[in-house]
C-alpha positions in Angstrom: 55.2 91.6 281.0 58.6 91.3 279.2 58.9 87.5 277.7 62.4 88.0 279.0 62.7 87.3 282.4 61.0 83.9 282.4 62.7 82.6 279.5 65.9 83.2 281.2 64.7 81.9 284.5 63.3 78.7 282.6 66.8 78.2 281.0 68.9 78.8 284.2 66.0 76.1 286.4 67.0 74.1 283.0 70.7 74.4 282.8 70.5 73.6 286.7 68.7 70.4 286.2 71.0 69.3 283.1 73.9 69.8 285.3 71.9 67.8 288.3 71.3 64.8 285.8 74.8 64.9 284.1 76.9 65.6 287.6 74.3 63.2 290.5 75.4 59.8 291.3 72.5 59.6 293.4 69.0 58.0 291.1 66.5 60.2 293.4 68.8 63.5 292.8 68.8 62.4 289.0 64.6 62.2 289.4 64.5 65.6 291.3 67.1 67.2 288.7 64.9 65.7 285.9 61.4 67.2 287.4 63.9 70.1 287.5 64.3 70.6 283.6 60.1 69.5 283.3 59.5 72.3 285.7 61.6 75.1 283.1 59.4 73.9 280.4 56.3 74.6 282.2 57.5 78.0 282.8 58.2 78.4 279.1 54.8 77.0 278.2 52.8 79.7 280.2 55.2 82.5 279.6 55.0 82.6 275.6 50.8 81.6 276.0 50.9 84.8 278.4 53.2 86.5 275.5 51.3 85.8 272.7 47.9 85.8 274.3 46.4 82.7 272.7 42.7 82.5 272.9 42.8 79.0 273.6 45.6 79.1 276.0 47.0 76.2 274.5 50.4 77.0 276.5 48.2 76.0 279.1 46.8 73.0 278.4 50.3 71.6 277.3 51.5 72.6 281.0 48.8 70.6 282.2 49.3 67.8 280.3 53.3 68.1 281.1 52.2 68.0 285.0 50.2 64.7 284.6 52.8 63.3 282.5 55.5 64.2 285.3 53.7 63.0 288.3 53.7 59.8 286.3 57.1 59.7 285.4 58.0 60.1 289.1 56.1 57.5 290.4 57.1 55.0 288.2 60.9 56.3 288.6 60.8 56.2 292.1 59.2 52.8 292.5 61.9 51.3 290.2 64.7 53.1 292.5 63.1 51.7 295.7 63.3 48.1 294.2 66.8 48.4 292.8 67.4 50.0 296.3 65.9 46.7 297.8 67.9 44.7 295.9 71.3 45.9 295.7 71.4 48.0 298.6 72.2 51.0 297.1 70.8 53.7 294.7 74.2 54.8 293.6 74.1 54.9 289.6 77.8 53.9 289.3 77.6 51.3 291.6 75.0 50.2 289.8 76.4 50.0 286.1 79.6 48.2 288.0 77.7 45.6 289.0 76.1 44.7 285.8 77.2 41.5 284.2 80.5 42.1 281.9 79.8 42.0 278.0 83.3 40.8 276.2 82.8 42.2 273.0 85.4 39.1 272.2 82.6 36.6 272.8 80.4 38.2 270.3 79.2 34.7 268.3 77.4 37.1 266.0 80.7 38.7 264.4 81.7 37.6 261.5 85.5 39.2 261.6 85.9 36.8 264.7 87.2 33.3 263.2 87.2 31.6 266.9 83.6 32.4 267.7 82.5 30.9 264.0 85.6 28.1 263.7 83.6 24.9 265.5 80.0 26.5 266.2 77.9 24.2 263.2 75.4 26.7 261.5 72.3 24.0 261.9 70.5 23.5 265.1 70.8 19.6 264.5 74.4 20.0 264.0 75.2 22.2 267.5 73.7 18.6 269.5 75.8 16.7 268.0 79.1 19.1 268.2 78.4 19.3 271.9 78.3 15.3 272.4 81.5 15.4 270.3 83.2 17.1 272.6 81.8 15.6 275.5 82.9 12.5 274.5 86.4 13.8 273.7 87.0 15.7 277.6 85.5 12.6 278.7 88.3 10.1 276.5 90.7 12.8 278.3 89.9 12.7 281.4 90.2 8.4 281.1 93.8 8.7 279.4 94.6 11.3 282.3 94.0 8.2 285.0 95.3 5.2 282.8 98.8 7.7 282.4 
């Protein structure tokens, strides 16, 4: 047997389930196309063990091991899906990143370039209680100068 027909069949099932996972909105045509590119993998497996006729048809083994490994991957990808699907009532994947919370990268008290994020956060734990009375007290002296004005 020629070693080229399955390896070009195992990278067109491959390229098809790269474009399925790159191109799906869809999280269980994103699982298929993923079992997709698993299944070209397999073929390559027990086309070069065939090819280079290993005694122990470890080409094989790895095949088996890429099944159990698969199975498992699915099951736990599809039970996540279902819950999401419970929960947001939809398994569309840009749907899903939409509705994530918003990050403003502005906010970021970690950044040191960012002079408002650092200008009245105190550095010691003790410090942050005593900052937040502080300006408690002052919306609360505001809001009493708002209703004597």
């Amino acid at each position: 047997m020629h070693l080229a027909y399955p390896a070009v069949l195992s990278a067109l099932l491959f390229c098809t389930g790269l474009y399925g996972v790159l191109a799906r909105r869809n999280a269980i045509l994103v699982l298929m196309s993923v079992e997709l590119m698993l299944n070209a993998v397999n073929l390559n497996l027990v086309a070069f063990d065939v090819w280079l006729r290993d005694a122990l048809h470890s080409g094989q083994a790895l095949t088996l091991f890429t099944i159990a490994i698969a199975a498992a991957e699915i099951g736990i990808g599809l039970a996540i899906v279902l819950a999401v699907h419970r929960n947001r009532g939809t398994a569309d994947i840009d749907k899903l990143r939409d509705s994530a919370e918003p990050h403003d990268p502005d906010d970021d008290p970690h950044d040191p370039s960012d002079a408002t994020a650092t200008a009245g956060t105190p550095a010691d734990p003790a410090d942050k209680k005593s900052a937040g009375k502080q300006t408690a007290d002052k919306k609360t002296a505001d809001k009493k100068a708002e209703a004597t004005a």
